[in-house]
MDTraj code that builds the backbone (N, CA, C; nanometers):
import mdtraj as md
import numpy as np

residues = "UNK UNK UNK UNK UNK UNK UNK UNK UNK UNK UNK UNK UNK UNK UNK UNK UNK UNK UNK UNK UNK UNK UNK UNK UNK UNK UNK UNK UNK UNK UNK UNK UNK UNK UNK UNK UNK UNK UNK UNK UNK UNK UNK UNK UNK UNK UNK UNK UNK UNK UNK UNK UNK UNK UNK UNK UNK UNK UNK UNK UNK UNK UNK UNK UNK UNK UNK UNK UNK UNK UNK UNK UNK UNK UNK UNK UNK UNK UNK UNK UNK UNK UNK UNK UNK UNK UNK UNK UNK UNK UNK UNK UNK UNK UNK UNK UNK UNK UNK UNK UNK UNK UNK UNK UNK UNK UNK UNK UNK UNK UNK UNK UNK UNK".split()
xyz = np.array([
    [-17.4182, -0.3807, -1.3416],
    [-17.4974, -0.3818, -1.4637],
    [-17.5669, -0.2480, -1.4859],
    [-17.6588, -0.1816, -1.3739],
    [-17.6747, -0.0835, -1.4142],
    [-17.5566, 0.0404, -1.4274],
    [-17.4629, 0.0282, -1.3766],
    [-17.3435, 0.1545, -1.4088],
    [-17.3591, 0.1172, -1.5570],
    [-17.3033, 0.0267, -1.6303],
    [-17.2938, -0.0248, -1.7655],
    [-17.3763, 0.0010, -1.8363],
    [-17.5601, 0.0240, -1.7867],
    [-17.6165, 0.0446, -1.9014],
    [-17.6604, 0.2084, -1.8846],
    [-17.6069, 0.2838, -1.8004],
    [-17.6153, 0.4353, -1.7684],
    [-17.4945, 0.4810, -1.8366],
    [-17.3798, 0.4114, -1.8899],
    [-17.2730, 0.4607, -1.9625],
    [-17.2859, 0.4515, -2.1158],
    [-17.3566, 0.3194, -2.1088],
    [-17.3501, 0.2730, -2.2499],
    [-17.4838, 0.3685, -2.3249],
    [-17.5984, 0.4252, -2.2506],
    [-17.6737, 0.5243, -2.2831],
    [-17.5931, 0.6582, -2.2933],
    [-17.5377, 0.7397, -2.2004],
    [-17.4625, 0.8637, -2.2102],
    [-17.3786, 0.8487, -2.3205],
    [-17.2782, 0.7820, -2.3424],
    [-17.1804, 0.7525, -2.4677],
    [-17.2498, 0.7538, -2.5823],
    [-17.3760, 0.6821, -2.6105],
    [-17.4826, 0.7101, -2.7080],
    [-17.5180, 0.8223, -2.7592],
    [-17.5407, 0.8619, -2.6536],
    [-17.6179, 0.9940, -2.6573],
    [-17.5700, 1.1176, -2.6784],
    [-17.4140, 1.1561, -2.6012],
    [-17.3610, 1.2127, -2.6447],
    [-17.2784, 1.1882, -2.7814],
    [-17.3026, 1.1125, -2.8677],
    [-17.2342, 1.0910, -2.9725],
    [-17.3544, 1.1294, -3.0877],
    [-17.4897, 1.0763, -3.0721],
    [-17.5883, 1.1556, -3.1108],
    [-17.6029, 1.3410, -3.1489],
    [-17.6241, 1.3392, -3.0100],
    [-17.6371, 1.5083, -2.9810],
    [-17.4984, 1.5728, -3.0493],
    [-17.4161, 1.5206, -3.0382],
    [-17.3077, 1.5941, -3.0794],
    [-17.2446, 1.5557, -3.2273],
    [-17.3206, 1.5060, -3.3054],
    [-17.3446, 1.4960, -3.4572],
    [-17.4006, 1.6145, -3.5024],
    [-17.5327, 1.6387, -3.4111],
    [-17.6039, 1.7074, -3.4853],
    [-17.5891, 1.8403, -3.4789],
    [-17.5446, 1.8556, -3.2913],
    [-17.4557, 2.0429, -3.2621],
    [-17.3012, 2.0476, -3.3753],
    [-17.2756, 1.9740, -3.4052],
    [-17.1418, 1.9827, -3.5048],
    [-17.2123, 2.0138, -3.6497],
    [-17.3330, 1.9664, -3.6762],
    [-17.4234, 1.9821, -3.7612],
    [-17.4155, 2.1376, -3.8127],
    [-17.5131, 2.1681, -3.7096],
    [-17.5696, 2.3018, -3.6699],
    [-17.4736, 2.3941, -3.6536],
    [-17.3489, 2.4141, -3.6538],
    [-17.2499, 2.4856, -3.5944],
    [-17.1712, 2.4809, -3.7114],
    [-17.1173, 2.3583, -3.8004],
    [-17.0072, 2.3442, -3.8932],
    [-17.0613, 2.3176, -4.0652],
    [-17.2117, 2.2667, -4.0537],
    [-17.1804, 2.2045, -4.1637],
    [-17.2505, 2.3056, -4.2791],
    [-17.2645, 2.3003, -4.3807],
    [-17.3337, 2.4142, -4.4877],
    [-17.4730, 2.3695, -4.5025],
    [-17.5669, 2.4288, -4.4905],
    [-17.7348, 2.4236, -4.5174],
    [-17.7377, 2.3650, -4.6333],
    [-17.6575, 2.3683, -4.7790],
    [-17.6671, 2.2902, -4.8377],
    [-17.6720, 2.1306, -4.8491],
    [-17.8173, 2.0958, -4.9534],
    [-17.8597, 1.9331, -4.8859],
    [-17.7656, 1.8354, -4.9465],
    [-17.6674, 1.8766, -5.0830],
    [-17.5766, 1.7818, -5.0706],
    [-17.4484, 1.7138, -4.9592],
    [-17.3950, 1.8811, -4.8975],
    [-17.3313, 1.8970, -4.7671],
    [-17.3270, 1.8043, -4.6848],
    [-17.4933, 1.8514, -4.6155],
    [-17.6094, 1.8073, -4.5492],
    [-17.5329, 1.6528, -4.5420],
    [-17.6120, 1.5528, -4.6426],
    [-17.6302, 1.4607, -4.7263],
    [-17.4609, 1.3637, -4.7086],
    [-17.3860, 1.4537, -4.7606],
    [-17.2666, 1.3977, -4.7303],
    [-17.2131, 1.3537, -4.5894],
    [-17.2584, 1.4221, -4.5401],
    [-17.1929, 1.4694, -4.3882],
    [-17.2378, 1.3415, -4.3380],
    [-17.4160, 1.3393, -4.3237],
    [-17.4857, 1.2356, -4.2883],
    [-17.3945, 1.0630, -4.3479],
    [-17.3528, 1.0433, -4.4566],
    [-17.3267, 0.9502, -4.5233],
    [-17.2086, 0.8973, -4.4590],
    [-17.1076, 0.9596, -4.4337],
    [-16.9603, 0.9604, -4.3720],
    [-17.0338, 0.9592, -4.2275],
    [-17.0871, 0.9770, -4.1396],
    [-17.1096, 0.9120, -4.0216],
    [-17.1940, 0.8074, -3.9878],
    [-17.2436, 0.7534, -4.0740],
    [-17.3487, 0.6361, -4.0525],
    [-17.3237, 0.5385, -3.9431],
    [-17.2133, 0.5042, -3.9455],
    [-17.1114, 0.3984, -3.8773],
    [-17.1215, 0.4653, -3.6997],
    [-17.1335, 0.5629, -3.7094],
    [-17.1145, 0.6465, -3.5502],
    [-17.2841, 0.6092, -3.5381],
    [-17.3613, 0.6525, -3.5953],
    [-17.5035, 0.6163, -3.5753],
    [-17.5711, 0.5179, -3.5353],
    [-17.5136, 0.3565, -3.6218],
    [-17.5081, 0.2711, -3.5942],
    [-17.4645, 0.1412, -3.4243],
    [-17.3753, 0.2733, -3.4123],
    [-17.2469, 0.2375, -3.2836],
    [-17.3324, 0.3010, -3.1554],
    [-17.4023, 0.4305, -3.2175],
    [-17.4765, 0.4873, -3.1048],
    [-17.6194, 0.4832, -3.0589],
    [-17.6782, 0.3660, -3.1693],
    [-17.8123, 0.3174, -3.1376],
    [-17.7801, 0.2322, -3.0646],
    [-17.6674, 0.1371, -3.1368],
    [-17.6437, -0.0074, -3.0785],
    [-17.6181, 0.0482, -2.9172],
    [-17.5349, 0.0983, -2.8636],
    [-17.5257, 0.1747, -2.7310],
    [-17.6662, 0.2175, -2.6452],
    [-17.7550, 0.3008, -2.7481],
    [-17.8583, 0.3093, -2.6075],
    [-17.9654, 0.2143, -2.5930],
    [-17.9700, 0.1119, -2.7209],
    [-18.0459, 0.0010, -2.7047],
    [-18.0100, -0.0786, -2.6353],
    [-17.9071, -0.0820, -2.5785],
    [-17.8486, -0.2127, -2.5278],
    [-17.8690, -0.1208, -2.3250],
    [-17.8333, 0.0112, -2.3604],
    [-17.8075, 0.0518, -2.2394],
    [-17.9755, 0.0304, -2.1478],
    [-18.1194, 0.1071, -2.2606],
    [-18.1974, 0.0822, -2.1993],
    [-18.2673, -0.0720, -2.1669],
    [-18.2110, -0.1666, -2.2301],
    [-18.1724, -0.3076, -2.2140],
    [-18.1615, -0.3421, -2.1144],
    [-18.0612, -0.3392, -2.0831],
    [-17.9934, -0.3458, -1.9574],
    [-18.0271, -0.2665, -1.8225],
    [-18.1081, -0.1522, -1.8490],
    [-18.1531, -0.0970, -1.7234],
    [-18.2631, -0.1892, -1.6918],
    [-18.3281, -0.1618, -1.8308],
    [-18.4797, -0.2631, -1.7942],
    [-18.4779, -0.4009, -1.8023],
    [-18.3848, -0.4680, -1.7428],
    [-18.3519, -0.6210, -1.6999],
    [-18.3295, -0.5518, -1.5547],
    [-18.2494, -0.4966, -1.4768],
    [-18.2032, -0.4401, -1.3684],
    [-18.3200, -0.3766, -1.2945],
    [-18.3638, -0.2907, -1.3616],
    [-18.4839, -0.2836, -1.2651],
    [-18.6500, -0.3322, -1.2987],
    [-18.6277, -0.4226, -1.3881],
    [-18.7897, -0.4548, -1.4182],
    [-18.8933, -0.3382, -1.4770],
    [-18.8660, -0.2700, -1.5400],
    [-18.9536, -0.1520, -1.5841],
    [-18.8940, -0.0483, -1.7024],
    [-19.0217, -0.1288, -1.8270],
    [-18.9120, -0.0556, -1.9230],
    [-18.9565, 0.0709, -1.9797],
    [-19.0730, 0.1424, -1.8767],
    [-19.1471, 0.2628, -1.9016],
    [-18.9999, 0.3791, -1.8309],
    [-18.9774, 0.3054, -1.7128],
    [-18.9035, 0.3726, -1.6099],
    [-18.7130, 0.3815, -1.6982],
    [-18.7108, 0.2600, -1.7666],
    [-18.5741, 0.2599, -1.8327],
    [-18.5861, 0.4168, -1.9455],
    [-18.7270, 0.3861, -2.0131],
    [-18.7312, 0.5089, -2.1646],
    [-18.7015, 0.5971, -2.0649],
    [-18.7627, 0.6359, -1.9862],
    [-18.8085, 0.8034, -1.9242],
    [-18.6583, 0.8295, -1.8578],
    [-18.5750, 0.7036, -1.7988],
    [-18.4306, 0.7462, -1.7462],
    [-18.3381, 0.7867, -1.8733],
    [-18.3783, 0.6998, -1.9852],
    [-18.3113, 0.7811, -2.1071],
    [-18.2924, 0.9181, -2.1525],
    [-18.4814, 0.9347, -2.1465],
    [-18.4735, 1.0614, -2.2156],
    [-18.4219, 1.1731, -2.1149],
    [-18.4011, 1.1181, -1.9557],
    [-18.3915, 1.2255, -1.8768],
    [-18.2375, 1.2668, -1.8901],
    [-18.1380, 1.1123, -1.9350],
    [-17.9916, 1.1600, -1.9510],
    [-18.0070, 1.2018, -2.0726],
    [-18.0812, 1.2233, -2.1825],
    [-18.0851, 1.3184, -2.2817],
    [-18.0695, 1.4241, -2.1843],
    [-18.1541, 1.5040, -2.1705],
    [-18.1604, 1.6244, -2.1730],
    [-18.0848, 1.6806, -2.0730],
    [-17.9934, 1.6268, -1.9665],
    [-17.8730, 1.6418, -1.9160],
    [-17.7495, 1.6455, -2.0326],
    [-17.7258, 1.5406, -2.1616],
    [-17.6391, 1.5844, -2.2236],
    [-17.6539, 1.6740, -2.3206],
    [-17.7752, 1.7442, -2.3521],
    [-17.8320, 1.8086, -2.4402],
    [-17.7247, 1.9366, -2.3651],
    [-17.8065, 1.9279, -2.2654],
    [-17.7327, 2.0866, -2.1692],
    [-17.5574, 2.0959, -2.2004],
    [-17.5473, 1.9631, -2.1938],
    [-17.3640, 1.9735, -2.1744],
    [-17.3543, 1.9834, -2.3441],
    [-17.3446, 1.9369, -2.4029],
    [-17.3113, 1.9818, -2.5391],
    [-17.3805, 2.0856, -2.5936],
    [-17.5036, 2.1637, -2.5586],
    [-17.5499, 2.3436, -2.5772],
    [-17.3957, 2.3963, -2.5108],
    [-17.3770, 2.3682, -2.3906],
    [-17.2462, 2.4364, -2.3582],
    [-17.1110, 2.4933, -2.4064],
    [-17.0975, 2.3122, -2.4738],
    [-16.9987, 2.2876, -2.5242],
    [-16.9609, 2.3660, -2.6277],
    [-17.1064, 2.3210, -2.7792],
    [-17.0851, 2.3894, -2.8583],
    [-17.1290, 2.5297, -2.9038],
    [-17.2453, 2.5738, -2.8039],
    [-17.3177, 2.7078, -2.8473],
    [-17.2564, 2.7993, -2.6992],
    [-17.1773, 2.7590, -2.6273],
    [-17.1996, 2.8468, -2.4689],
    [-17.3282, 2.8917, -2.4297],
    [-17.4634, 2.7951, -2.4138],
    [-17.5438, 2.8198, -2.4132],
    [-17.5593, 2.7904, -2.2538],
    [-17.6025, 2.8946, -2.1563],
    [-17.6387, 2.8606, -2.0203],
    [-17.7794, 2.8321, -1.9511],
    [-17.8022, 2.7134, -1.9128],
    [-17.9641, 2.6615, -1.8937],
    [-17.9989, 2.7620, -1.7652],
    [-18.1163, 2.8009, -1.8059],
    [-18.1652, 2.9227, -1.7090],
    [-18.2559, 2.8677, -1.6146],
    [-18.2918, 2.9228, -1.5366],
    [-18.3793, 2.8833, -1.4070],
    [-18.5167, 2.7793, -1.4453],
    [-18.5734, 2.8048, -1.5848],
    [-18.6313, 2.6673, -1.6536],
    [-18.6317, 2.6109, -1.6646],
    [-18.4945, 2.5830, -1.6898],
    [-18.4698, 2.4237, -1.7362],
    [-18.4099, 2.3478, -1.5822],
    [-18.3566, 2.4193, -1.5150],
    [-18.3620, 2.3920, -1.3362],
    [-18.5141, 2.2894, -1.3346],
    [-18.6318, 2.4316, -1.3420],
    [-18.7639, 2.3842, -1.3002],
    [-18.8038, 2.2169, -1.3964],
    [-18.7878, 2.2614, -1.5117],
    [-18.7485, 2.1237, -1.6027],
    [-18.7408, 1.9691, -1.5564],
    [-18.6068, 2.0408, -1.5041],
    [-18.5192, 1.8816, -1.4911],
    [-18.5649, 1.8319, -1.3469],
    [-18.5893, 1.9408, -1.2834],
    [-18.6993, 1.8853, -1.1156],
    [-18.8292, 1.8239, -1.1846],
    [-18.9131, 1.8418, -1.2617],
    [-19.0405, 1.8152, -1.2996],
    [-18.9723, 1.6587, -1.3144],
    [-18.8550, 1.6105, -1.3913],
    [-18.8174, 1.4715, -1.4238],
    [-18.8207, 1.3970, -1.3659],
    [-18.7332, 1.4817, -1.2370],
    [-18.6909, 1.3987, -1.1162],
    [-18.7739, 1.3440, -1.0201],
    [-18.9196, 1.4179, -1.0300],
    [-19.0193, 1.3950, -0.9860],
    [-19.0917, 1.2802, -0.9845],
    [-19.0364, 1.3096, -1.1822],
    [-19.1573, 1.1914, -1.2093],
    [-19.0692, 1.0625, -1.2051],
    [-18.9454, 1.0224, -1.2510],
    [-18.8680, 0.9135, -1.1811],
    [-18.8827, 0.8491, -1.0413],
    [-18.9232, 0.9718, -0.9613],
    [-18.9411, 0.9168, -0.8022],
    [-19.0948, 0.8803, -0.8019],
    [-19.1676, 0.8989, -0.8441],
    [-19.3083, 0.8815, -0.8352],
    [-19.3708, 0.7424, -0.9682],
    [-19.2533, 0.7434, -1.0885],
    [-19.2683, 0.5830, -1.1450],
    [-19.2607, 0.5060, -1.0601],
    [-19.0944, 0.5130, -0.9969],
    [-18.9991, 0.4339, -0.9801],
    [-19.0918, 0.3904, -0.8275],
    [-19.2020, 0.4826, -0.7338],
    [-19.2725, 0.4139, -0.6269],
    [-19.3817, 0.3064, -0.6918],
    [-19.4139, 0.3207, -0.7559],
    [-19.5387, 0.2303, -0.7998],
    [-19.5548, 0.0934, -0.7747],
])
top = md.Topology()
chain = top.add_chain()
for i, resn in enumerate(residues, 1):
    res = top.add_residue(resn, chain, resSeq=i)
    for name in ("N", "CA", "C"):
        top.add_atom(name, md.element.get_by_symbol(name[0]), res)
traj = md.Trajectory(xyz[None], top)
């Protein structure tokens, strides 16, 4: 159950994040563009809430804690944030975001004792 709701969050998420780097990268600043673009993916939006609602769902049935489920979310955010900066900008996370993602890990180990 929890593999399932750590997939069904990442699949989310990267379908999220990577709307909006396709955004940022392809689409025209113009707000009809914009507007359109948004309109023709609704359905992916839909597919990718339903995904991390269900995923942090499912963590927080699994481990009883649904402070500890948000904060595991936002932490595989910003792991796929990194992979799709990659993807679409070749953007390389510098010794910060190292220090960053330790500050997370921290605080996961120090919820997750309570």
């Amino acid at each position: 159950m929890i593999f399932l709701a750590i997939l069904l969050m990442v699949c989310g998420l990267f379908i999220i994040n990577g709307i909006y780097a396709y955004q940022t990268k392809h689409i025209d600043t113009f707000f009809l563009s914009t507007l359109w673009y948004y309109i023709k993916l609704v359905p992916l939006f839909i597919a990718a809430s339903l995904m991390i609602g269900y995923g942090v769902k499912f963590l927080s049935k699994h481990v009883d804690n649904l402070s500890f489920s948000l904060i595991a979310s936002k932490g595989i955010e910003i792991l796929v944030s990194l992979i799709i900066g990659y993807l679409f900008f070749k953007e390389t996370p510098t010794l910060r975001t190292g220090f960053g993602i330790v500050v997370i890990l921290v605080g996961f180990w120090l919820l997750k004792g309570k």
